[in-house]
C-alpha angles and dihedrals in degrees: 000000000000122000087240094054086053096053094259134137128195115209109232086217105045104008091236110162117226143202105246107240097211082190092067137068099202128031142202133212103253090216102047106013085241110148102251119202138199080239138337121296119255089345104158094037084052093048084042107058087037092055093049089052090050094050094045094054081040083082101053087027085072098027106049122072114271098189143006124208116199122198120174096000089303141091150106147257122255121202113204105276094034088054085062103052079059091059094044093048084058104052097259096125099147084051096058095040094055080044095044090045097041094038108036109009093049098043096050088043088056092048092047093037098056099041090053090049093045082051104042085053086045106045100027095246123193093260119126115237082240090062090047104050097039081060092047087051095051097045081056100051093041096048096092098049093066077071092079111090092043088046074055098048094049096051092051097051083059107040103032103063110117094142110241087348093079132315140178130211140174127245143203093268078058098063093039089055094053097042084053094056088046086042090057108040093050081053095065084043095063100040099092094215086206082082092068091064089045092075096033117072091122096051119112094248103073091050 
């Protein structure tokens, strides 16, 4: 049985649980005074909307140059995936797989993850509540990590500013990454994953 068949709201901000008043239209926790909902409103249209304009940015956020390092007056600009042939080029070959993982791998797996989740809830997809939410729990935990290369970039550009010696700077496919990643974590905030056991009663899990 599900909270909200037994008359029972979570608040989003303390977790309180709270006795449904079927009298009112809207509700307050009765711990913080925060408004609790059965779920959360226009979830799916919101993560949606958020997940589109991600995927969108994704494309100059890989095609565009993310940093330039200048040596001597000169350089170039890399994109992601050319900044890790260099690296490869060069024998790091740890470096550019924990590049290539944390800033290609993770962010398509985001964009995939969370629109397979968005259609299974919509269109009612043969996918068991346990598979969804394992791979709602995993988006979540591997969010951060699409930070990396932009954690990177900034302590370069600090550190990194010597004038014509060598310098680093940032560039737009920089700015595209990072609105991505943003983009994308405040996607799986706003998926209420209470959605994913409204459309599943006959699913073997809950035998």
């Amino acid at each position: 049985m599900r909270a909200i068949d037994a008359g029972i709201l979570v608040c989003n901000e303390c977790h309180e649980l709270n006795r449904q008043d079927a009298e009112s239209d809207s509700q307050t926790c009765t711990r913080c005074g925060a408004i609790v909902h059965a779920r959360r409103p226009n979830s799916i249209i919101r993560t949606w909307a958020l997940l589109i304009t991600a995927s969108i940015l994704y494309i100059p956020a890989n095609l565009l140059p993310i940093m330039t390092i200048s040596t001597l007056g000169q350089g170039s600009g890399d994109t992601i995936m050319s900044g890790v042939i260099t690296l490869l080029k060069h024998g790091m070959v740890p470096i550019a797989a924990v590049v290539f993982i944390a800033s290609i791998l993770v962010p398509t797996f985001k964009l995939v993850g969370i629109g397979l989740l968005l259609y299974s809830v919509q269109r009612r997809q043969p996918l068991s509540a346990r598979q969804r939410i394992l791979m709602y729990r995993f988006i979540e935990f591997i969010g951060r990590w699409s930070m990396l290369d932009i954690f990177v970039i900034a302590i370069l550009v600090a550190v990194v500013n010597f004038g014509r010696i060598a310098s680093v700077e940032a560039n737009l496919g920089a700015v595209a990454f990072a609105t991505v990643v943003i983009l994308t974590m405040l996607a799986a905030l706003t998926f209420d994953p209470r959605l994913i056991w409204d459309n599943t009663e006959s699913d073997d899990d809950h035998e």
